[in-house]
C-alpha positions, -999 to 999 in steps of 0.1 A, spaced: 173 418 309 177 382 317 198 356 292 187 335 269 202 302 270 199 269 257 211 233 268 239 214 252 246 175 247 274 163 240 276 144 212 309 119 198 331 144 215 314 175 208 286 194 219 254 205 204 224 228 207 192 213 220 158 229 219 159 232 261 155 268 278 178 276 307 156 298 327 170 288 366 202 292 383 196 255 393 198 245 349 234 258 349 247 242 382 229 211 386 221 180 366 196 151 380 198 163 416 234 166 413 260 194 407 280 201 373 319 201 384 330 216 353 304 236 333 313 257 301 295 289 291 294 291 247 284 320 231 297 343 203 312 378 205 292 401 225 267 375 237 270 387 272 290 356 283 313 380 307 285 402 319 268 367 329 301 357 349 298 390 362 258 386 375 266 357 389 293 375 411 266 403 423 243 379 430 266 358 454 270 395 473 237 409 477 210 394 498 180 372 491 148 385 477 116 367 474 112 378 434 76 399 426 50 375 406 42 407 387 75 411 372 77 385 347 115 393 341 122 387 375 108 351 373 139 338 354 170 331 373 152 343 403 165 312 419 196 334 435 197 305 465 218 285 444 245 308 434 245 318 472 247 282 480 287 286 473 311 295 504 333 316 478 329 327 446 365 337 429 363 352 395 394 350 372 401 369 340 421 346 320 435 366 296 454 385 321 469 349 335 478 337 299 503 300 299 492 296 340 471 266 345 469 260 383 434 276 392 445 281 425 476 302 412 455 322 393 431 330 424 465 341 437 478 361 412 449 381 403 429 385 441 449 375 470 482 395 453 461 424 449 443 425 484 476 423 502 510 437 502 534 428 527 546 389 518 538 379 557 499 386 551 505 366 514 515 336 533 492 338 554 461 341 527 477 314 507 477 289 536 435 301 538 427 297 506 445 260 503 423 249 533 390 268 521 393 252 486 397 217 499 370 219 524 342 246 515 323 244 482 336 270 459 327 285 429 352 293 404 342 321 374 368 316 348 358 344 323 374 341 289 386 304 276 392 316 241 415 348 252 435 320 273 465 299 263 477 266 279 516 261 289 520 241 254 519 208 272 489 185 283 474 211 305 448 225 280 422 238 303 431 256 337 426 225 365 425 220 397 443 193 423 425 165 432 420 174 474 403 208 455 374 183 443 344 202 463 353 233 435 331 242 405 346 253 376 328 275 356 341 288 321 328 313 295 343 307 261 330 312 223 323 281 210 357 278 185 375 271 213 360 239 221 370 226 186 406 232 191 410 222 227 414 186 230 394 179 265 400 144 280 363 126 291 342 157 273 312 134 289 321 149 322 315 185 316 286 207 311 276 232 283 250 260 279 250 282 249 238 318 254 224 332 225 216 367 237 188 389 252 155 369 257 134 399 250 158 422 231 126 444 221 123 451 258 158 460 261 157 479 231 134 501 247 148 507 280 180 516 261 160 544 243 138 552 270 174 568 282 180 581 253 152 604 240 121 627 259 98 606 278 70 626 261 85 612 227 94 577 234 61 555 223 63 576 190 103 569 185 99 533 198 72 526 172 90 545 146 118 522 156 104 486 156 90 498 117 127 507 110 142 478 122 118 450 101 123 477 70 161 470 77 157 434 85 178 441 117 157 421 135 180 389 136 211 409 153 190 425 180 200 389 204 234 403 205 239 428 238 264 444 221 248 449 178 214 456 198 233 487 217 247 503 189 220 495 170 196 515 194 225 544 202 228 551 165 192 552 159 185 576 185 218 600 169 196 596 136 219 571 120 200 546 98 216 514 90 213 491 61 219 455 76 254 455 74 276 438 104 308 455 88 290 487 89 279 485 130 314 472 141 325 502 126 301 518 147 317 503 176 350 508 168 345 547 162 327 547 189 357 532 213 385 558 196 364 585 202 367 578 239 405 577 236 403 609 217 377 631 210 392 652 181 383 643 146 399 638 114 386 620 81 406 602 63 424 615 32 419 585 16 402 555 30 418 519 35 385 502 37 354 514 22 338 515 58 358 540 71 350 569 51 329 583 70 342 575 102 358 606 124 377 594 151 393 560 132 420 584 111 440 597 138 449 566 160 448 546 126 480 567 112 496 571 147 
């Protein structure tokens, strides 16, 4: 399901919501004809700020397409010439290159490192990508802002060189760490805020569509959209992530009351159970959450 995502403006040194859609490619790169150098991505936890990184990636791979007019989902950010407009696309995860600032040290460490072995073929990569990232336009994905921490001197965002000026930089972050990163000339950058799904209904029920018997799915999908305005659920249904385990628990017969503490606990029960699948309660509950939980108990003591 495609994003929904707003403009920012900066504003005395900070940025701010407007009331302008992002519904093209060409919204997030480009501003008055010309393109963003250094764009961030806001949004809170479990927005789909990494899955967008990721999209972008995919759609840099695959081949054009001329979108269907009868597919209304496929008429935002069917724009996939501009993201294939880039000569490379790199995509970092910067929590696994934590106090390492140099972007092009970072491309090292996490691709060209782990594409070749023998230090001859390293050189020989490194010399490439020095030459491709002065001359070509790149993209750069740097997924991740908030899990990332600077050397502990003036270097608080991952930079480039100067000769690397053709390179966009494109970071995902939640929006906390924008208000403790001091960022020189804040003017110079762009921001988008992504709030969510844009039709998490929709999602909602292709998600249970996978879920329960077709012959039973306009019946649970009703009984559904009565449950979730009974619940008042409707507000966390933007979030990928609250909207999934919103959905999944529904469909196990699992009512919720409204409670965020009660569907993280959803999702954390439902992440130990994948690490192990026996259960155990607990004897006696540190949080009032957990009492019911079944998989929590055992990695919780260990």
């Amino acid at each position: 399901m495609p994003p929904k995502i707003v403009h920012m403006c900066e504003d005395n040194g900070v940025f701010k919501k407007t009331e302008r859609h992002v519904t093209q490619y060409k919204d997030v790169f480009f501003k008055d004809d010309k393109v963003n150098p250094r764009i961030f991505l806001q949004g809170e936890a479990g927005s789909g700020k990494t899955t967008f990184l990721a999209k972008l990636a995919l759609e840099w791979c695959r081949e054009s397409h001329v979108s269907s007019a009868l597919d209304n989902s496929l008429l935002l950010f069917n724009d996939v010439d501009v993201v294939q407009s880039f000569v490379f696309v790199f995509h970092i995860t910067l929590r696994n290159s934590v106090k390492q600032f140099d972007v092009y040290t970072l491309i090292i460490e996490q691709i060209i490192n782990s594409i070749y072995s023998s230090q001859e073929d390293r050189e020989k990569a490194y010399k490439l990508l020095n030459e491709i990232m002065k001359r070509e336009r790149c993209l750069v994905l740097l997924d991740g802002l908030d899990e990332w921490t600077g050397p502990g001197d003036h270097h608080n965002l991952p930079t480039l060189v100067v000769e690397q000026s053709q390179c966009v930089l494109l970071f995902s972050t939640r929006p906390w760490k924008l208000t403790v990163v001091k960022i020189m000339h804040l003017d110079r950058y762009t921001s988008v805020h992504l709030e969510g799904i844009n039709k998490p209904y929709e999602f909602s029920r292709i998600i249970l569509s996978c879920l329960v018997d077709k012959d039973e799915l306009e019946l649970k999908y009703s009984a559904f959209e009565q449950y979730i305005e009974k619940q008042e659920l409707g507000e966390l249904l933007s979030s990928p992530m609250m909207l999934s385990a919103i959905v999944c628990s529904y469909a196990e017969g699992i009512e919720l009351k409204g409670s965020k503490c009660e569907i993280y606990t959803l999702l954390v029960e439902s992440l130990f159970k994948k690490a192990n699948s026996n259960t155990c309660t607990f004897q006696q509950s540190p949080f009032p959450c957990f009492i019911r939980t079944e998989y929590i108990s055992q990695i919780w003591n260990n």
